[in-house]
C-alpha positions in Angstrom: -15.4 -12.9 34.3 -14.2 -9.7 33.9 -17.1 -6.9 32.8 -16.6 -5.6 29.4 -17.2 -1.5 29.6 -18.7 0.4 26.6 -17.3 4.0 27.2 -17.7 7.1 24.9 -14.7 7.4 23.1 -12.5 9.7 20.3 -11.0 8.4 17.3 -8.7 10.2 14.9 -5.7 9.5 12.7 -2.0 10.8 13.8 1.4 11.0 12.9 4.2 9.6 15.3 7.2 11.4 14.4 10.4 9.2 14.0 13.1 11.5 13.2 12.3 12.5 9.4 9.8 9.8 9.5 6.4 10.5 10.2 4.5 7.1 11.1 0.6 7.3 10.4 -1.5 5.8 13.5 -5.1 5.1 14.5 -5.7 6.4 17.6 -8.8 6.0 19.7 -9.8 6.9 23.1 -12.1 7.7 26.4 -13.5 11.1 26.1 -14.2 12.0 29.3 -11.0 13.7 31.0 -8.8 11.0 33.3 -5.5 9.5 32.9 -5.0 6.0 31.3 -2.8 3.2 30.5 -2.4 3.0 26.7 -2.0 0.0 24.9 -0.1 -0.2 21.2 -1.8 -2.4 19.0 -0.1 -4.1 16.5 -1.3 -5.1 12.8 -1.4 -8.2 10.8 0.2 -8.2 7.2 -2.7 -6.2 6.2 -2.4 -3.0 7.6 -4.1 -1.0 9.8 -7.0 -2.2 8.1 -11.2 -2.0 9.8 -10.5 -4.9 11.8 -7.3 -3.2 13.3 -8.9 0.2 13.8 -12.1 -2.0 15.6 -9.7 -3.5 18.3 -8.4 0.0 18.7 -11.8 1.3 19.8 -12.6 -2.0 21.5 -9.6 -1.6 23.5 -10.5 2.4 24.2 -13.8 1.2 24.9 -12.2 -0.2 28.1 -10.5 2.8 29.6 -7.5 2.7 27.7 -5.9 5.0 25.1 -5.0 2.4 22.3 -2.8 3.3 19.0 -2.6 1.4 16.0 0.8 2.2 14.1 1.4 1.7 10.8 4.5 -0.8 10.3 4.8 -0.5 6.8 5.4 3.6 6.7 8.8 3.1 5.3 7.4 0.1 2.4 4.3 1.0 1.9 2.3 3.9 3.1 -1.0 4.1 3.1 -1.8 0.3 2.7 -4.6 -1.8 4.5 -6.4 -4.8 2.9 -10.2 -5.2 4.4 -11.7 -8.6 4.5 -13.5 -9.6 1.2 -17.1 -11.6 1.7 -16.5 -12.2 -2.3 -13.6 -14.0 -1.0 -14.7 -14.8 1.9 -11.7 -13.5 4.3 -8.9 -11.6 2.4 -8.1 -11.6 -1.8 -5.9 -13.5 -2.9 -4.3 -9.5 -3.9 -3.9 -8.5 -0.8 -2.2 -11.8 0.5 0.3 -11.0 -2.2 0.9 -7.8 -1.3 0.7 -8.3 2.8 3.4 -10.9 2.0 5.6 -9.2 -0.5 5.8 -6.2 2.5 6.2 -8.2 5.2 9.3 -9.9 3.9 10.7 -6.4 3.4 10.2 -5.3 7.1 14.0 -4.8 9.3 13.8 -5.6 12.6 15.8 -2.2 13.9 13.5 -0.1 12.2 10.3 -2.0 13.6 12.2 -1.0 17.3 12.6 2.5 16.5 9.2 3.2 15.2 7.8 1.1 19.1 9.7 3.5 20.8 8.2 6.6 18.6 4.8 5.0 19.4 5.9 4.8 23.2 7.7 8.7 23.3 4.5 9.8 21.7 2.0 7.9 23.7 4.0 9.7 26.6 3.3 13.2 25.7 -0.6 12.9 25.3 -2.0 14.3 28.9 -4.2 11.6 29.4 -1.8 8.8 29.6 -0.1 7.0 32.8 3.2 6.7 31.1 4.2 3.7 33.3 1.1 1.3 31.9 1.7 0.9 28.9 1.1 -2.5 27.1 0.3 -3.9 23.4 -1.4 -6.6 21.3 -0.7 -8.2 18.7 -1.6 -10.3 16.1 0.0 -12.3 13.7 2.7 -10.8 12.0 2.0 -8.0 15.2 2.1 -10.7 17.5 5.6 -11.5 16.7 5.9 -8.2 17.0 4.5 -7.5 20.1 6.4 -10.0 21.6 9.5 -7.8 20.1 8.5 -5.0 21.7 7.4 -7.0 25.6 11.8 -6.7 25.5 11.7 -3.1 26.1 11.6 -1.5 29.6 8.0 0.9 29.1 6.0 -2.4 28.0 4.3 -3.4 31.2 2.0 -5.7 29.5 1.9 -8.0 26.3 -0.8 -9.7 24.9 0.6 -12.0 21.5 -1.9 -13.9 19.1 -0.6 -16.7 17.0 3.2 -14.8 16.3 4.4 -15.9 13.2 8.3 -16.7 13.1 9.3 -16.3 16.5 11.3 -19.1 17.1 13.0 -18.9 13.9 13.2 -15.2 12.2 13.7 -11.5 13.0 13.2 -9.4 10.3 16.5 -9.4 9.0 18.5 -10.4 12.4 21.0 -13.3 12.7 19.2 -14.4 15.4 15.8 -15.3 16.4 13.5 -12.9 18.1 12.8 -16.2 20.7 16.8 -15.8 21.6 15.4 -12.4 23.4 13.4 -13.5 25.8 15.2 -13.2 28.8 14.8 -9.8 28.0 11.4 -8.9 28.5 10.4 -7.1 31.6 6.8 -6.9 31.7 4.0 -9.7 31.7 2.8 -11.8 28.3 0.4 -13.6 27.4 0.3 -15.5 24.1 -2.5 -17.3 22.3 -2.2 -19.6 19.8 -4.8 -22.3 18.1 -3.7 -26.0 18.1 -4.9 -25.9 14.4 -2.9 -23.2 13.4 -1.1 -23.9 9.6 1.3 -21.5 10.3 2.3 -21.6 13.6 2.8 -25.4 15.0 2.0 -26.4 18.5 5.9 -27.4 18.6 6.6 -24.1 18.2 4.4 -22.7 20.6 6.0 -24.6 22.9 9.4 -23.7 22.3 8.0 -20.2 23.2 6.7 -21.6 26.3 9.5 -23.4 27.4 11.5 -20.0 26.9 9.7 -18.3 29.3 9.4 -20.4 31.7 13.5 -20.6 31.6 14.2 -17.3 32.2 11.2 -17.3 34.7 9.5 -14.4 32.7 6.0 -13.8 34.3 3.5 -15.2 31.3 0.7 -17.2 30.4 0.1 -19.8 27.5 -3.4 -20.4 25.9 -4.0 -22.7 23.4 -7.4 -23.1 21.7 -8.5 -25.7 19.4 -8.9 -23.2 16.0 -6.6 -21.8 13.4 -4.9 -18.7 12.6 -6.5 -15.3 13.0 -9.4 -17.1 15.0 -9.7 -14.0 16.8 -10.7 -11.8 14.3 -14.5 -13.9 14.5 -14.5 -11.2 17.8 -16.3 -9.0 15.0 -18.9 -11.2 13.4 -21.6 -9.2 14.0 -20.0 -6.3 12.2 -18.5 -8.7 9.3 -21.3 -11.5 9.0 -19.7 -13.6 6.4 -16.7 -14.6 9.1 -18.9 -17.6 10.1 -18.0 -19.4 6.9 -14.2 -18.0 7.5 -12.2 -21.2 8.4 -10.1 -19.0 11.2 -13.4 -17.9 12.8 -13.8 -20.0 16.2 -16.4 -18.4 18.4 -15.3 -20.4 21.4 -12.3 -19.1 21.2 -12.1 -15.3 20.2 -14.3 -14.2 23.3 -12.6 -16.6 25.9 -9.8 -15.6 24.6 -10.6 -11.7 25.1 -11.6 -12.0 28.4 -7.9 -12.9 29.4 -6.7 -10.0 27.8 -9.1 -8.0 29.7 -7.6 -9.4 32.6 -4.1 -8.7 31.5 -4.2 -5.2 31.1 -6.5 -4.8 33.7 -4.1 -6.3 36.5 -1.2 -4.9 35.3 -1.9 -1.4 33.8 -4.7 -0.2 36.3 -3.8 -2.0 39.1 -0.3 -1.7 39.2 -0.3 2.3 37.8 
């Protein structure tokens, strides 16, 4: 098992310039002076809501300067939906509205702003511009798996990505038809419960990768979607009646993202 770290860390809220846009990010990390592989983390439909911006930190925590982009600059700035105990996981509100932006997201633009995320991750000081990985989850785990096709991503780390096989944000083709394209090493997660991702599709994923003999590893839990945001339960107590919560699987799954990043963006840098 690989030892978690609990390091001092800085947090602060940037903007990633994108030609005239300016993308607003979470950033977090170590605050003593080093150099670092950076990870990007990538939101749900929600935003970069309090559960994002706590994966960010874990992640800094670590030894790694993480980022948390905003995807919906361009549709809707500003938004992120929190968890609701009243309801106990998100309104039905801001499953409307996570929905409703999501459906309005171009895959083109969702590539540009990765690489502003990247070009700006490579002028902060303290970061080792070749170890650079990402997470994602959901709606970000399609979209890491997006962004494990371009050259800088050393590492990916995908939970339960939504519409791989089929969509991609406005492409004629599937973001799965790109898989021969990623460079790096990925590692996806999905739960054998999951409503709206099916095991078939996971693997369809799987058998992907394993045709174009791209380094990666498959985990399959027995929970539903989001099960790892139960990771936080001691911050957000009323997760233990959330049906995604699975506290099997969150940690377990945790520690192989741990491992991930660790044997590819410190050992390898």
């Amino acid at each position: 098992m690989i030892q978690q770290t609990n390091i001092e860390i800085n947090t602060t809220k940037v903007k990633i310039p994108n030609n005239d846009l300016e993308i607003d990010a979470y950033l977090a990390q170590p605050a003593h002076q080093g150099t670092f592989g950076a990870i990007i983390v990538f939101h749900e439909i929600f935003g970069v809501n309090s559960h994002i911006r706590e994966v960010t930190e874990l992640i800094a925590k670590q030894g790694y300067v993480a980022i948390a982009p905003a995807l919906y600059q361009r549709i809707a700035p500003g938004f992120a939906a929190d968890f609701s105990p009243e309801d106990i996981g998100f309104s039905p509100e801001a499953y409307r509205l996570g929905l409703q932006y999501y459906q309005q997201v171009k895959y083109q633009e969702i590539i540009s702003d990765i690489q502003a995320a990247i070009a700006y991750l490579k002028t902060l000081p303290n970061v080792k511009d070749n170890a650079i990985g990402s997470i994602g989850f959901c709606f970000g785990g399609h979209v890491a798996y997006m962004a494990a096709t371009l050259s800088d991503i050393q590492a990916t780390a995908s939970f339960y990505g939504a519409g791989i096989t089929t969509s991609s944000f406005g492409e004629d083709t599937p973001t799965m038809n790109r898989t021969s394209e990623i460079k790096g090493t990925i590692y996806m997660f999905f739960g054998t419960r999951d409503t709206f991702v099916s095991q078939e599709e996971s693997e369809q994923i799987e058998a992907e990768l394993k045709k174009h003999q791209i380094n990666h590893r498959i985990f399959r839990y027995d929970a539903g979607h989001g099960f790892f945001a139960g990771l936080f339960v001691d911050k957000y107590p009323f997760l233990k009646q959330h049906p995604s919560y699975n506290p099997e699987a969150a940690p377990d799954a945790w520690q192989h993202v741990l491992e991930l990043f660790q044997n590819n963006l410190i050992m390898s840098a």
